[in-house]
Structures are given as C-alpha cells and as structure tokens.
BAFI-3210 file (N, C-alpha, C; in Angstrom, 3 decimals, decimal comma, padded with zeros to 6 digits):
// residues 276
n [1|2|3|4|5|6|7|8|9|10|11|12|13|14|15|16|17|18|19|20|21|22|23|24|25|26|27|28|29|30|31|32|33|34|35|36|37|38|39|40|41|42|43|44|45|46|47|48|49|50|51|52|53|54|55|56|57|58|59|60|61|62|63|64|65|66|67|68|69|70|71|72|73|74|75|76|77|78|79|80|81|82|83|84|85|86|87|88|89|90|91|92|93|94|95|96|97|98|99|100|101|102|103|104|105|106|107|108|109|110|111|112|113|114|115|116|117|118|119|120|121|122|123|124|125|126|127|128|129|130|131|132|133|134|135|136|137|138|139|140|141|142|143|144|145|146|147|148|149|150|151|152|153|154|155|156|157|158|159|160|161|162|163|164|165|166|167|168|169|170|171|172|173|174|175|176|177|178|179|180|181|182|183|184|185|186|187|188|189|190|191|192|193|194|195|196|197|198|199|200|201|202|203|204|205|206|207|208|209|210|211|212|213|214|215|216|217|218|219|220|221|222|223|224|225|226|227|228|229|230|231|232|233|234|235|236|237|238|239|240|241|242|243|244|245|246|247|248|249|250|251|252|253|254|255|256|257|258|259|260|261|262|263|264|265|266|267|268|269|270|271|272|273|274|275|276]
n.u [072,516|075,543|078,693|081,529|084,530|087,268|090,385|092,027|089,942|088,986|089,547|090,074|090,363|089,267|087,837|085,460|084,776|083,389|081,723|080,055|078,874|077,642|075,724|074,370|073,164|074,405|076,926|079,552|082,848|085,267|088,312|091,195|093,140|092,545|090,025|088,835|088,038|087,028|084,666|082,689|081,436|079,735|077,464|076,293|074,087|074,215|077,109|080,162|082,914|086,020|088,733|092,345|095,353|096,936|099,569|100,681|101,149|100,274|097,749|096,268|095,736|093,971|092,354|091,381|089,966|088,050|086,435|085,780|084,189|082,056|081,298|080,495|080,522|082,041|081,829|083,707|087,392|089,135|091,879|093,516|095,127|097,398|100,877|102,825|106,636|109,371|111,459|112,918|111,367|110,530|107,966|106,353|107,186|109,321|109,660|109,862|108,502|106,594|106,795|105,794|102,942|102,156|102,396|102,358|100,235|098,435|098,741|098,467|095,686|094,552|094,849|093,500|090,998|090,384|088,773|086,568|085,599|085,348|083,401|081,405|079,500|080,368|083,398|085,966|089,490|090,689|093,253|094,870|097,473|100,173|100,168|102,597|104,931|108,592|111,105|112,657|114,164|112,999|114,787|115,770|117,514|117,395|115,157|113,706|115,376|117,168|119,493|120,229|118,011|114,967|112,017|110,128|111,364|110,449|108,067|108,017|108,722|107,476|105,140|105,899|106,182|103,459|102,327|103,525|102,541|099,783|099,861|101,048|098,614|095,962|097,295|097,086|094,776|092,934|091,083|088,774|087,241|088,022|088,592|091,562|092,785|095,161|095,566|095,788|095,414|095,945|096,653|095,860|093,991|093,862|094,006|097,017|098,140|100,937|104,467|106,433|109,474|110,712|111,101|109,082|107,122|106,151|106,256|103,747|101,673|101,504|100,853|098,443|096,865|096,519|095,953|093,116|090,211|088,847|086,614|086,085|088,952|087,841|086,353|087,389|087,938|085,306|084,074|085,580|084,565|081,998|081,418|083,852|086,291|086,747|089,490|091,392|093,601|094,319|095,094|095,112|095,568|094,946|092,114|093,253|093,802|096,332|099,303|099,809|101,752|105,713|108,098|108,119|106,222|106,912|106,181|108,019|109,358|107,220|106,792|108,984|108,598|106,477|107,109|109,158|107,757|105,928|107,633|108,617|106,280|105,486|108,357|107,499|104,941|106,242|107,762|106,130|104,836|107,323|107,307|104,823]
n.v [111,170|110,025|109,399|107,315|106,313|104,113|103,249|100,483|098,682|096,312|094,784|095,406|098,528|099,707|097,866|097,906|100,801|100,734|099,104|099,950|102,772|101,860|100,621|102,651|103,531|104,718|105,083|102,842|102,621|100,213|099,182|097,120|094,075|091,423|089,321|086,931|088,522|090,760|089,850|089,677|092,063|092,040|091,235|093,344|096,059|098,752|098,289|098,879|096,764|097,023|095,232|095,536|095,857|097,996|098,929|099,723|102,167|102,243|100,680|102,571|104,502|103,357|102,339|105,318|106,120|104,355|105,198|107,690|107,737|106,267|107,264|110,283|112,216|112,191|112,091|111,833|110,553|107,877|106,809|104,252|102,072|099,968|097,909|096,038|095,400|093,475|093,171|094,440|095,335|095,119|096,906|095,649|097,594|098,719|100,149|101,108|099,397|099,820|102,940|102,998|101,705|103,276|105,908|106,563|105,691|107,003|109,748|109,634|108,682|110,610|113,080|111,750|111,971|114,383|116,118|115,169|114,919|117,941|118,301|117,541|118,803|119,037|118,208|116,150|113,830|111,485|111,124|108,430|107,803|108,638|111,238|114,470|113,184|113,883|112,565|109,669|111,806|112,502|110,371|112,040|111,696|108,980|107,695|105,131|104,052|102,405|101,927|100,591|099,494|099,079|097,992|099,506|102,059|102,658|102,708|104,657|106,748|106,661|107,814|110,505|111,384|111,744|113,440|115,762|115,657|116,334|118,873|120,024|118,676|120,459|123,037|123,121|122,696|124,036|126,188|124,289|123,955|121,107|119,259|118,552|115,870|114,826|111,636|110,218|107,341|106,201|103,253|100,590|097,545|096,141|094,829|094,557|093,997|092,464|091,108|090,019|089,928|087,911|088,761|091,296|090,166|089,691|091,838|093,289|091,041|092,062|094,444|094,087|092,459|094,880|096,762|098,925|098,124|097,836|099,011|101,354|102,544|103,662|105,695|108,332|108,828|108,195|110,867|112,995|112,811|112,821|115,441|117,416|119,553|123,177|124,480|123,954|122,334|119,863|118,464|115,458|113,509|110,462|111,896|114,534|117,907|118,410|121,091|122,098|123,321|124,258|121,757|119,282|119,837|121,868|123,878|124,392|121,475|120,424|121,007|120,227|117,499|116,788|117,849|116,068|113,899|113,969|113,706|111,364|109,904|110,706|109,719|106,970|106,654|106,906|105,085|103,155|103,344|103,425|100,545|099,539]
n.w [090,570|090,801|088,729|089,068|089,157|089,682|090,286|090,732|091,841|092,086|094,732|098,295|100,404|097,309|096,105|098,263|098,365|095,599|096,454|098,061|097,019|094,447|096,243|096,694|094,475|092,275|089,230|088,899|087,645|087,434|087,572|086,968|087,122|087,449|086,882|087,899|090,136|089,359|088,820|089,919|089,916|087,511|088,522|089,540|089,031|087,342|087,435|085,851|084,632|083,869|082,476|082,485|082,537|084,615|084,783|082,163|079,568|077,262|077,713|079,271|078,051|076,776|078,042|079,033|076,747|076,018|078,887|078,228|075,823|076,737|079,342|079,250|081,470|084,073|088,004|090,113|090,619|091,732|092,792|093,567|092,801|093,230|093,525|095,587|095,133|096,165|094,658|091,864|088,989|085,577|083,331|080,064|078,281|079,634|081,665|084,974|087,599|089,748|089,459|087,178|087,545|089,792|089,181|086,642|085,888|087,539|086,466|083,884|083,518|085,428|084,019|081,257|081,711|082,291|080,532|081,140|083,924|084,240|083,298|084,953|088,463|090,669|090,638|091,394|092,299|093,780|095,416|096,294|098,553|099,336|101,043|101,414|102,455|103,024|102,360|100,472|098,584|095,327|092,515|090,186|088,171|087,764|088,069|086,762|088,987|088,886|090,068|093,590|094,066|096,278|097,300|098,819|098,775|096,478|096,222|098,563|096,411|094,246|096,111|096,505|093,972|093,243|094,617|093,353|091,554|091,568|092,608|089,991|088,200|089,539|089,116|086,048|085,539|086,758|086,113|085,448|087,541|089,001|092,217|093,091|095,800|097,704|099,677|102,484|104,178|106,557|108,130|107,432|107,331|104,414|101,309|100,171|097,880|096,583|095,806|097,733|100,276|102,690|105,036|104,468|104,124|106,537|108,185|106,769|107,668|110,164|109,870|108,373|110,595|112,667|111,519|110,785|110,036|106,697|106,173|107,651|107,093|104,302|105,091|105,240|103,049|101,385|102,249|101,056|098,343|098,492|099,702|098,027|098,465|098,375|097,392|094,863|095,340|097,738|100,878|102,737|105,850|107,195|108,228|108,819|107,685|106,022|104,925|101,819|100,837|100,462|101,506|099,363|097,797|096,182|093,207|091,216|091,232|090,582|088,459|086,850|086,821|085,491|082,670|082,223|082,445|080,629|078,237|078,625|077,829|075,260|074,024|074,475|072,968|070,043|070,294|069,837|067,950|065,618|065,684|064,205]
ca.u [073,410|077,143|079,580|082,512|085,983|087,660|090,973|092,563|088,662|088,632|090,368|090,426|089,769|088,954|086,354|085,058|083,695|082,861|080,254|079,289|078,235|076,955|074,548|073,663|072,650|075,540|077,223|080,903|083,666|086,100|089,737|091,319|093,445|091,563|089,312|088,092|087,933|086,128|083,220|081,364|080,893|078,971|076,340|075,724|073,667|075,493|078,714|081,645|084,418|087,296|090,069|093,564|097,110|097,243|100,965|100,934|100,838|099,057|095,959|095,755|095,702|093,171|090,509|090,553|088,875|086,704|085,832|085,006|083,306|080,547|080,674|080,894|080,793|082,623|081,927|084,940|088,007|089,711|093,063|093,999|095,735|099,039|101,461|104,276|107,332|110,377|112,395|112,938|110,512|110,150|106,713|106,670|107,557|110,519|109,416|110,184|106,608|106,137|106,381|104,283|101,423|101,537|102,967|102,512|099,212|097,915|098,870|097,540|094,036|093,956|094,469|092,917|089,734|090,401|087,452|085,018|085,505|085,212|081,794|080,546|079,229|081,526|084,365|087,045|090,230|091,017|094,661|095,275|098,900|100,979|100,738|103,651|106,489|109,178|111,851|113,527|114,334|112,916|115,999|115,711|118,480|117,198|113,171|113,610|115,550|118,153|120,577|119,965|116,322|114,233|110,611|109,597|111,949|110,452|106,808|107,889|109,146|105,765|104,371|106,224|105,624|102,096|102,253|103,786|101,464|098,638|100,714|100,828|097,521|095,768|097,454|096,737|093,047|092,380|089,523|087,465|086,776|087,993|089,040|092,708|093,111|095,782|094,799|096,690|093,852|096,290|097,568|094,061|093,817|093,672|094,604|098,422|098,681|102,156|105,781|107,301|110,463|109,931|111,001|108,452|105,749|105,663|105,403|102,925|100,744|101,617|099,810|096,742|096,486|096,518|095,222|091,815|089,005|088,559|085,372|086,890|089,655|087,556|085,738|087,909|087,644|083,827|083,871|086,141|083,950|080,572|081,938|084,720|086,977|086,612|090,197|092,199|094,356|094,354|095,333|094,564|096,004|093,976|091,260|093,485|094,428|097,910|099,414|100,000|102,947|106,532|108,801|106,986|104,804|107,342|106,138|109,399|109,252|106,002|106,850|109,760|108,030|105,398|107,925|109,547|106,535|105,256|108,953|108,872|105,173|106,372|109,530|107,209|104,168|107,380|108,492|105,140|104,594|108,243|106,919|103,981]
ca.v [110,029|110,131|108,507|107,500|105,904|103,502|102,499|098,931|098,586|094,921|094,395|096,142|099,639|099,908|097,244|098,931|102,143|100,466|098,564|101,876|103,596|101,182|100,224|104,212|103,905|105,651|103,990|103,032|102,185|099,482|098,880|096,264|092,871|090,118|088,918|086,642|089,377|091,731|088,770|090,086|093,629|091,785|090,597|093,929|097,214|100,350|098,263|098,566|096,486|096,661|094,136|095,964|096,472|099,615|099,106|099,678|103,102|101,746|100,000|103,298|104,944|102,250|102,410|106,638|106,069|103,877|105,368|109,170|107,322|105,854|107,773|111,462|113,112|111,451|112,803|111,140|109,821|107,329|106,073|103,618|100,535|099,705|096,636|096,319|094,010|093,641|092,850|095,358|094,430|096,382|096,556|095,285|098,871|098,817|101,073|100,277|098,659|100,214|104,141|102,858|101,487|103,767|107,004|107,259|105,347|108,285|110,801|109,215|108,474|112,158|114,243|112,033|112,610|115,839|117,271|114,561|115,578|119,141|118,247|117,500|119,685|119,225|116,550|115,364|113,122|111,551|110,156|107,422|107,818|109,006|113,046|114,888|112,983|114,234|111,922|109,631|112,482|111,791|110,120|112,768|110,992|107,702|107,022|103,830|103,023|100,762|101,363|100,204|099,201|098,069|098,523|101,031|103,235|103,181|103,387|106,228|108,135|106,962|108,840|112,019|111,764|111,786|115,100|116,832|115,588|116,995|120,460|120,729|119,116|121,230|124,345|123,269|122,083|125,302|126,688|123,086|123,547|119,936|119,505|117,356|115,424|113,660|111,496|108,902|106,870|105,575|102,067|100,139|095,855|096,159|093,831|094,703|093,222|092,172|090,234|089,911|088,749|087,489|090,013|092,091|089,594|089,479|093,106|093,150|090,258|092,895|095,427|093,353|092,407|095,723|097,745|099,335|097,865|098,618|099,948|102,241|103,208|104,556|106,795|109,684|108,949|108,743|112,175|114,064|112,365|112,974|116,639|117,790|120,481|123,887|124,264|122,967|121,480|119,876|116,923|114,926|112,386|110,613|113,091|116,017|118,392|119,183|122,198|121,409|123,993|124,082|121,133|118,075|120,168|123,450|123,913|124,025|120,581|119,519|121,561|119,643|116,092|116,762|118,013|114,519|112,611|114,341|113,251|109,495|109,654|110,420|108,679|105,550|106,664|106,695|103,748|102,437|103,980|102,374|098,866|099,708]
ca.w [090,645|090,542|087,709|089,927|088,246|090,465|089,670|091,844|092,639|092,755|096,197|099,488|099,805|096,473|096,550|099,529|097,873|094,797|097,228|098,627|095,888|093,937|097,451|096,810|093,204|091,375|088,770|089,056|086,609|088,310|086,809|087,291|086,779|087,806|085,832|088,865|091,233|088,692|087,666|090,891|089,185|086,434|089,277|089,883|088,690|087,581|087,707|084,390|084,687|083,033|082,901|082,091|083,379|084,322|084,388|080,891|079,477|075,905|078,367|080,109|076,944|076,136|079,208|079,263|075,703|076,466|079,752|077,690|075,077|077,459|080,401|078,905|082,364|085,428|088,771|091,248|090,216|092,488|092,543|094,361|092,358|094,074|093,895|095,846|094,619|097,017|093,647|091,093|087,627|084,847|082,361|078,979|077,808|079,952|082,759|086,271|087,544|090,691|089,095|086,177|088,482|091,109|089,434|085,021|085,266|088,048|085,664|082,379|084,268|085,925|082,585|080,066|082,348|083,460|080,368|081,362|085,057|084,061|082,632|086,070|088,862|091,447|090,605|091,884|091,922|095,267|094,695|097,281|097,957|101,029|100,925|102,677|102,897|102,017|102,546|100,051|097,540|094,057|091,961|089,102|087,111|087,833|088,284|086,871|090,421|088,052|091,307|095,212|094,371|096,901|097,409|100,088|098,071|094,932|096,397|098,491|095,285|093,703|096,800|096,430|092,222|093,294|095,534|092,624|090,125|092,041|092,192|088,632|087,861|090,020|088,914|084,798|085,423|088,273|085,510|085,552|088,757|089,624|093,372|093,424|096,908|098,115|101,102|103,365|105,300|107,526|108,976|107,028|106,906|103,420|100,394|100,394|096,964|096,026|095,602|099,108|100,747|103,715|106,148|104,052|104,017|107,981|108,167|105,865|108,198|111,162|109,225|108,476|112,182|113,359|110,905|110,929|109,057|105,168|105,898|108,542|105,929|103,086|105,633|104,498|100,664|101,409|102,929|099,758|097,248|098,939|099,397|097,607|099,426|097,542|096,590|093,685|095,641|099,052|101,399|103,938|106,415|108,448|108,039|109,301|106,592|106,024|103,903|100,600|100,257|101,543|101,091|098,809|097,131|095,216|091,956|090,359|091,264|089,849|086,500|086,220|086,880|084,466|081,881|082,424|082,281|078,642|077,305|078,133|077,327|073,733|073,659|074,040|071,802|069,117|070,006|069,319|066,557|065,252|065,441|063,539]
c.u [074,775|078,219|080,829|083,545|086,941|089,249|091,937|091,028|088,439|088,956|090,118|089,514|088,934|087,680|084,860|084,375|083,207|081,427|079,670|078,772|077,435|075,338|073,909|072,609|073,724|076,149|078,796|081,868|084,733|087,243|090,425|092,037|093,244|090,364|087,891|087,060|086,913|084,581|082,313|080,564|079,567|077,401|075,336|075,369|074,684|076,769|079,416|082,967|085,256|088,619|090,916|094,578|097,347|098,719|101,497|101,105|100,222|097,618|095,764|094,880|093,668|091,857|089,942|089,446|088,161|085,566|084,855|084,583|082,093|079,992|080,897|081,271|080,925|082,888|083,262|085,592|088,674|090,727|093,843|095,122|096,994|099,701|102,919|105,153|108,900|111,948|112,097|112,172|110,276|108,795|107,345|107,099|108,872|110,658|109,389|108,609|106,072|106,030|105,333|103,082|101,410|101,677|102,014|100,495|098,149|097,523|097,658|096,217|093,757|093,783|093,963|091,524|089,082|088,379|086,464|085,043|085,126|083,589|080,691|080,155|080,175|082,338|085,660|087,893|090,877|092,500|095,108|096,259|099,516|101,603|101,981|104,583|107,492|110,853|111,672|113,759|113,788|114,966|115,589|116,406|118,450|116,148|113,059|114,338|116,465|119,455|120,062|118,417|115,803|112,669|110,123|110,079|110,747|108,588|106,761|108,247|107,496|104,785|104,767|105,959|104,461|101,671|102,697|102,893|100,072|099,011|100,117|099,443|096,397|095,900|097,089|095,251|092,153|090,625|088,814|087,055|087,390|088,816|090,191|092,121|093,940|095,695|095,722|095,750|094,577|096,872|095,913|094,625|092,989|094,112|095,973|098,855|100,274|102,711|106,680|108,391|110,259|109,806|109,504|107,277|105,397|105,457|104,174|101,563|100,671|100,572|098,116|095,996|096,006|096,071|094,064|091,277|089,076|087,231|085,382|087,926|089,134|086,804|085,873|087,911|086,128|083,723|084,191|085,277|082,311|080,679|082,723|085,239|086,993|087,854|090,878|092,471|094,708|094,788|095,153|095,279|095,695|092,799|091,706|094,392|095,843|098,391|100,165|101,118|104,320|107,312|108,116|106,457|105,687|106,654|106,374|109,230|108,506|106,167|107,929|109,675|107,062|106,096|108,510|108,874|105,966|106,332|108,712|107,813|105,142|106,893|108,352|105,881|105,361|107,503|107,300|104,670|105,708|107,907|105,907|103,097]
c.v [110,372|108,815|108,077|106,060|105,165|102,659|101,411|098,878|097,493|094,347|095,585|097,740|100,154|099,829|097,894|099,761|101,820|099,899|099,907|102,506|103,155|101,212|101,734|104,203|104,371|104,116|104,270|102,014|101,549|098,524|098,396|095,053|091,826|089,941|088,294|087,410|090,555|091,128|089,414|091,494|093,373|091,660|092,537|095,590|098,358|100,045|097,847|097,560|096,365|096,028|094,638|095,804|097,896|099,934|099,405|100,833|103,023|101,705|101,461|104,337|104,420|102,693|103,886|106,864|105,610|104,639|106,934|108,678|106,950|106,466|109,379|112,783|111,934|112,568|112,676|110,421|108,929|106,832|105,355|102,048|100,782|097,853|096,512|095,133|094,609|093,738|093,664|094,853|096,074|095,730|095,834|096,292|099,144|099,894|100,075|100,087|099,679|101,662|103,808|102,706|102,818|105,421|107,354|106,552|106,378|109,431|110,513|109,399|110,025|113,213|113,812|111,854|113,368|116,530|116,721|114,715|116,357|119,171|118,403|118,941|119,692|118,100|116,884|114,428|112,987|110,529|109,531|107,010|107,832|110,492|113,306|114,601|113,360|114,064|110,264|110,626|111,827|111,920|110,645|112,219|109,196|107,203|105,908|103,283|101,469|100,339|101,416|100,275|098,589|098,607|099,413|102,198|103,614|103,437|104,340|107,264|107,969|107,885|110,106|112,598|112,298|113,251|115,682|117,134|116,209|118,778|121,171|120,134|119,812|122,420|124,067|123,440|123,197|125,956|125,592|123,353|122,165|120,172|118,045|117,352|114,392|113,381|110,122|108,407|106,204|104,244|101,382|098,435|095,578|094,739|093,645|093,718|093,337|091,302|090,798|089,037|088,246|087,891|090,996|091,477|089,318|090,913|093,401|092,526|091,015|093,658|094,794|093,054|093,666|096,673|098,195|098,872|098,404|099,716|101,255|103,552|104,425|105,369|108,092|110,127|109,058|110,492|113,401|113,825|112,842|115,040|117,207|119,316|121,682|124,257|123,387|121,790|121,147|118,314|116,431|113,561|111,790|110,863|113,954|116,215|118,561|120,049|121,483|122,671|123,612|122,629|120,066|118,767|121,642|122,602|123,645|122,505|119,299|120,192|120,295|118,084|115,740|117,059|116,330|113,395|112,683|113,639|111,934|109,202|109,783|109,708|107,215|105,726|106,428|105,842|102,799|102,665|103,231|101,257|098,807|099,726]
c.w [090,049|089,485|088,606|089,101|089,390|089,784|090,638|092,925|093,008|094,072|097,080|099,481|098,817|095,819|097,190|098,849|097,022|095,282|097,514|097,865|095,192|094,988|096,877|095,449|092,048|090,725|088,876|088,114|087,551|087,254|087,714|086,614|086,399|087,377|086,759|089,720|090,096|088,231|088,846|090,611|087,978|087,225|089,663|089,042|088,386|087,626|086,069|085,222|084,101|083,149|081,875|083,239|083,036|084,726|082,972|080,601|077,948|076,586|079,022|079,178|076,382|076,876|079,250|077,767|075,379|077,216|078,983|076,745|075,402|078,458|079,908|079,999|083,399|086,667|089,950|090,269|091,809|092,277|093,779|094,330|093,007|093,954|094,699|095,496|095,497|095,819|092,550|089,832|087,011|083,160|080,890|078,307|078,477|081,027|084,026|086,849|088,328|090,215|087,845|086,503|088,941|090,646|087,801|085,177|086,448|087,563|084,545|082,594|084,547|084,612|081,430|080,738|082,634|082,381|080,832|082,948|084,797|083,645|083,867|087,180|090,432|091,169|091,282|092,517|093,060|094,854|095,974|097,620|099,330|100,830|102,269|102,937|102,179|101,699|101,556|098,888|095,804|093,240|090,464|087,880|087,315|088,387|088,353|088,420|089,804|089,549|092,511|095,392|095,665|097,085|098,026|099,374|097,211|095,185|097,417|097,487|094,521|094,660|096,309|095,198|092,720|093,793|094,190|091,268|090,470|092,267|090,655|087,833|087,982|089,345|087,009|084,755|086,670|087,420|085,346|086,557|089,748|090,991|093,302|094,934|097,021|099,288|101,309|104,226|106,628|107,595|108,498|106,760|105,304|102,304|100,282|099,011|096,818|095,799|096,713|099,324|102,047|104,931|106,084|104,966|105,816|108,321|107,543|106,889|109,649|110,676|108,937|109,274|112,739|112,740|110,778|109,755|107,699|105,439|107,450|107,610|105,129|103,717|105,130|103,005|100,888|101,190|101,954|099,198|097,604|099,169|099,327|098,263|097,713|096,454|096,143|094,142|097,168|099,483|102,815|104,435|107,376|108,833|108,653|107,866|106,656|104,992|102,430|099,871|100,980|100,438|101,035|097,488|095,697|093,781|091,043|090,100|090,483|088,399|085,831|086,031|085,844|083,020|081,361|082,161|081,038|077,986|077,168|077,893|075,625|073,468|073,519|073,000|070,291|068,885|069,259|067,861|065,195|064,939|064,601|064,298]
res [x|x|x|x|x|x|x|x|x|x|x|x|x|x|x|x|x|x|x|x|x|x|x|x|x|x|x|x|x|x|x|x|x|x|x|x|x|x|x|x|x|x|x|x|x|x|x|x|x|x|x|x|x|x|x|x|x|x|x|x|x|x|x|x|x|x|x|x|x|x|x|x|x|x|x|x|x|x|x|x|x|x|x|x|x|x|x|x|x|x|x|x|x|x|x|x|x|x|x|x|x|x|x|x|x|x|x|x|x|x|x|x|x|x|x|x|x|x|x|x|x|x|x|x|x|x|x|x|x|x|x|x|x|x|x|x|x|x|x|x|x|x|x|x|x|x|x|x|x|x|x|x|x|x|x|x|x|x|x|x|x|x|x|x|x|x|x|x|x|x|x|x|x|x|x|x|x|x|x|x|x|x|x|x|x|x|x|x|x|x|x|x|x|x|x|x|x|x|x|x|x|x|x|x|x|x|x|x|x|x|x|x|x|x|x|x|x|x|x|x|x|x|x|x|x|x|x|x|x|x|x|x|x|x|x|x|x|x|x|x|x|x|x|x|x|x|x|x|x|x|x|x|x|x|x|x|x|x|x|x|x|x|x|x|x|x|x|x|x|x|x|x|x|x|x|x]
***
C-alpha cells in the first residue's frame, strides 16, 4: 500500500485521485482550504485531512512537519492546488498569491518531503502545472508582478517557475532516486477555482463545457504515480512526452530560481523571527 500526498485534493482533479486511491486501499494525505469540502475525507478510511493555506509559507512549513512526523515514508507527491484571481492579491506575508500558491508552496512541499520520499521504493512528485511553455518570460526583477498584472500572466510564470523547479530539484535529489514529473492533462472540466472578471469567468464556463471529464483528466497522473518514469526528470502533455531540455528547462535558469527562492525563504523566516 502506497502513502500518497495530495495537495488542492478537495476539488476537481485533485478530489479525483484522492477517490482513486483511497477505493484501492492506500492511504492519502489531502491539503486543503475548505473545511466543508475536506469533512468528506473524515467519512473515509486511510483518509488525513488537513485544513491550511498553502498560500502561506509558515502553513507549508507547518503541514511538511506534520506530514514527516506521521507519515515517515511518502510514496507520490501530488501537486495540484491552483487559484486563479483576475486582480492582483498579495498573502499575509506580502507575496503575490498566485506565485505563492502555485509556485513557493510547490517548492516548500517538494524539498521538505524530498527525505520522506527518498524513504520509499519508487516515489515520485507529479507537479500539475503546464510543462514547456516558454512564453511569458519569467519577470526576474519583478515575480511579485507589482507592474501590468493580470492573471494568465502570473499563472503562466507560475508555470515556467515550476519547469525550473523540477530542473533543479531533480538535479539536487538525482541520488534518492525520486522521479520529478511535470504533466499538463490538457483542456479537463475541472473545479477552476478562483476570482474572475467576467470576460474571464465566461471563458472559464467554455472550458467546463468542453473540457474532458475529471476522471478522464487524472488518467495521466494515474499512470506516473502507478509507474513512475525511470528518470529524474521528465514531462508529459497530454500523455505525450516532451523533452525536458532546450528553452524552459536551462539550468542556469533553475540555479538561479532556486537561489531566489532560498533568499526570500529567509528574508521571511527573519521577518518572522523579528516579530517574535
């Protein structure tokens, strides 16, 4: 039986495999907001729930020491929490929302897991993102996105963070064994949590119409998780692989994102530390 780590499990997709696995026997850890939406985890066997904001980088802090306190070996990680907001918002820490969800709380989750992955016999960390693109440039001198915000932007730079963070966790974590994946399932009638304008929010009801089934969707996350691809580091769109070198993916890139991400991961342990 498999330990499996679910993070935006209460909704959609997320949901989705959490049923799946569970139905199997395996037990699964499901992070999460909603309090509502998480009470159905209580009904059932093998199911954790945990109610955080994993916009935070304290609660993330918070749930990986929980999660290696009870579960000592975790076989699958999942990442899938997402919010989209058409209007720029920034956490209680002062981080822009959409890279905190979708980008710092990816990170946090993947490396303070990485030894209790490593424990397992094949693991790995399916990052639910949009591999490959490699169009709007990350704003190196401006993450937060303080100028010409709008949403699509700032969760395609959370995509492209995501490709690089699998670069360089990959290449740190290469002796665990663990297998990164970044995977795009496609055009899926999913939850589409967010804060829409109203142009958005009709695209959005386009997408739900026309989108393929949830339980269609997680086909391809099934498929990594049930058997993990041998190397480090790989991706998938669709279920067709695509190369995980080239432009998206340099190195340089991911050294210098991860560099970036240790700093303001300090800067705010400090700050916290400051207040008492």
């Amino acid at each position: 039986m498999k330990t499996i780590v679910i993070s935006g499990g209460t909704d959609g997709m997320g949901k989705a495999l959490a049923m799946e696995y569970l139905g199997r026997g395996d037990t699964v850890v499901v992070l999460g907001r909603d309090a509502a939406k998480g009470a159905v985890f209580g009904e059932a066997g093998r199911a954790t729930f945990i109610q955080t904001d994993l916009g935070l980088i304290a609660r993330n802090r918070e749930v990986v020491e929980r999660i290696t306190t009870t579960f000592p070996v975790v076989d699958a990680l999942v990442l899938c929490a997402r919010h989209f907001r058409s209007t720029r918002a920034e956490t209680a820490e002062g981080i822009e929302s959409t890279f905190a969800l979708e980008y710092l709380s990816r990170y946090l989750l993947s490396h303070g897991l990485a030894d209790a992955l490593g424990r397992a016999e094949r693991p790995v960390v399916v990052n639910v993102s949009g591999p490959g693109v490699t169009k709007p440039e990350i704003r190196w001198h401006d993450l937060s996105l303080t100028r010409g915000y709008d949403g699509v932007t700032a969760q395609m730079q959370a995509g492209r963070a995501n490709d690089l963070l699998g670069v360089a966790f990959a290449a740190e974590h290469a002796a665990s064994g663990i297998s990164t994946v970044l995977l795009n399932p496609g055009g899926v009638s999913t939850s589409f949590s967010g804060e829409y304008d109203a142009a958005t929010a009709a695209h959005v009801e386009a997408l739900k119409r026309y989108g393929k089934p949830v339980e269609e969707g997680i086909v391809p996350i099934i498929a990594r998780i049930d058997d993990p691809p041998a190397e480090p580091l790989s991706a998938f769109v669709e279920g067709r692989r695509i190369a995980v070198t080239g432009p998206g993916f340099e190195p340089a890139a991911a050294n210098r994102l991860a560099e970036v991400t240790r700093r303001l991961l300090a800067d705010e342990r400090r700050r916290r530390g400051s207040h008492g």
